[in-house]
N, C-alpha and C positions, 0 to 999 in steps of 0.2 A: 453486416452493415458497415460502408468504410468509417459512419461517426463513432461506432464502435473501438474501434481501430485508438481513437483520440483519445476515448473515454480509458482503454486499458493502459495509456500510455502514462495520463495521471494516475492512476491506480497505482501502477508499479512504481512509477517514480514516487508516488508515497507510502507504498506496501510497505511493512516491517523497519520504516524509518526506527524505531525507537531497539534495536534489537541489541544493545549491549544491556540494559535490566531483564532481558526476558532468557531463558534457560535454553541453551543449543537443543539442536535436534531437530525435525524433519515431522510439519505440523500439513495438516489436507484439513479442507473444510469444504462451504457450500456458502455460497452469497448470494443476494440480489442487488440490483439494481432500480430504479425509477429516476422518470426527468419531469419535469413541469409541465412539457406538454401531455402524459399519458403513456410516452412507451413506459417500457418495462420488460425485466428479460432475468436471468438467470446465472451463473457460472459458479464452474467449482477451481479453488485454489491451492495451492501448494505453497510453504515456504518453508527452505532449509537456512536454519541457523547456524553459525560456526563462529562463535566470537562478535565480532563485530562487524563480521561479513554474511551477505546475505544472497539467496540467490529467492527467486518469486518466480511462478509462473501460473496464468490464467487460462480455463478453457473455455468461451463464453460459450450461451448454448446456439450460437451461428455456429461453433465447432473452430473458430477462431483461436489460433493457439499467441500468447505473449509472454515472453519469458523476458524477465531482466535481474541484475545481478549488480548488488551495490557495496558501500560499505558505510557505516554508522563514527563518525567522527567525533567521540561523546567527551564531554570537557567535566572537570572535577564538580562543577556546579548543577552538573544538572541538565545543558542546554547540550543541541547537539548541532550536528550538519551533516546531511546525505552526501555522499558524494557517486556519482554515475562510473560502476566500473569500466564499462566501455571508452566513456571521453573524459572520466579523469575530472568531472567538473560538478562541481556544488549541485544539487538540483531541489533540496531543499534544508529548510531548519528547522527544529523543534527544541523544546525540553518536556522533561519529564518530574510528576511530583511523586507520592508515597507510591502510587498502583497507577495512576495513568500515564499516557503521553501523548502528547499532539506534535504536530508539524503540519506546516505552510509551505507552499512551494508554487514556483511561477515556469511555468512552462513554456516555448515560444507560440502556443495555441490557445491559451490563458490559466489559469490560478485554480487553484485546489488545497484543501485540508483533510486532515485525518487524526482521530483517537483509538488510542490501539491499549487496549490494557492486557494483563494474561493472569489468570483465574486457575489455580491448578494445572492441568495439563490442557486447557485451550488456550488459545489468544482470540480474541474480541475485535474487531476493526471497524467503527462507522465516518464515515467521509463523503465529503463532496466538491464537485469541482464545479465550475463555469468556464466552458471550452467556448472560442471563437465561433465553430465552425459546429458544433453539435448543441451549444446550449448547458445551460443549469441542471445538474443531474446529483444523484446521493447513490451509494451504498452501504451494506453491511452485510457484514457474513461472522461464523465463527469456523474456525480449525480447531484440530485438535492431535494431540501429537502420537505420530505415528513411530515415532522410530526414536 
């Protein structure tokens, strides 16, 4: 589906925003998706930690592959800023308190949030965006670390 297409685009741009409190290493999970009107669909994720760099990739069950790769701008207080490895540009901001984090981010197709905490060796992520062109939609999934 190309609305699909939108929906992974916020996803990744707010995938693993918060990853300098969360422990390196190479996490796989399974998520879902729903939008207000009824769809509903599927995907399993991946994300490699490394510091404060991240790489993400989605396989929705269209068989749809997205892959994107950022880095976590984290300041002594707590708040952060995404920035987009590819153009080098902000794409979103969060902080973080004892175990959670959130981030907001405004994409050129509309706005999205996410809470992402990590529990032992998973991490946790429910989000949702309101895209131009696809509509109000949520997800959530868990990973867990593989490597």
């Amino acid at each position: 589906m190309k609305c699909m297409g939108l929906f992974v685009f916020a996803l990744f741009s707010a995938t693993s925003f918060a990853i300098a409190p969360f422990s390196d290493g190479s996490y796989e999970g399974k998520g879902y998706w729903k939008d207000v009107k009824g769809g509903k669909g599927t995907y399993t994720a991946s994300i490699t930690i490394n510091g404060a760099e991240f790489t993400s990739k989605l396989v929705l069950d269209s068989g749809e592959v997205i892959e994107e790769a950022g880095e976590v701008k984290m300041e002594d207080t707590g708040f952060y800023t995404i920035v987009d490895k590819r153009t080098g540009l902000p794409t979103a901001k969060g902080y973080c308190g004892s175990v959670w984090c959130h981030t907001v981010g405004k994409t050129q197709d509309g706005v999205f949030e996410e809470t992402m905490a990590q529990k032992g060796d998973q991490i946790f992520r429910l989000g949702s965006s309101k895209m131009v062109k696809v509509g109000h939609f949520m997800w959530e999934d868990a990973l867990n670390k593989v490597r």
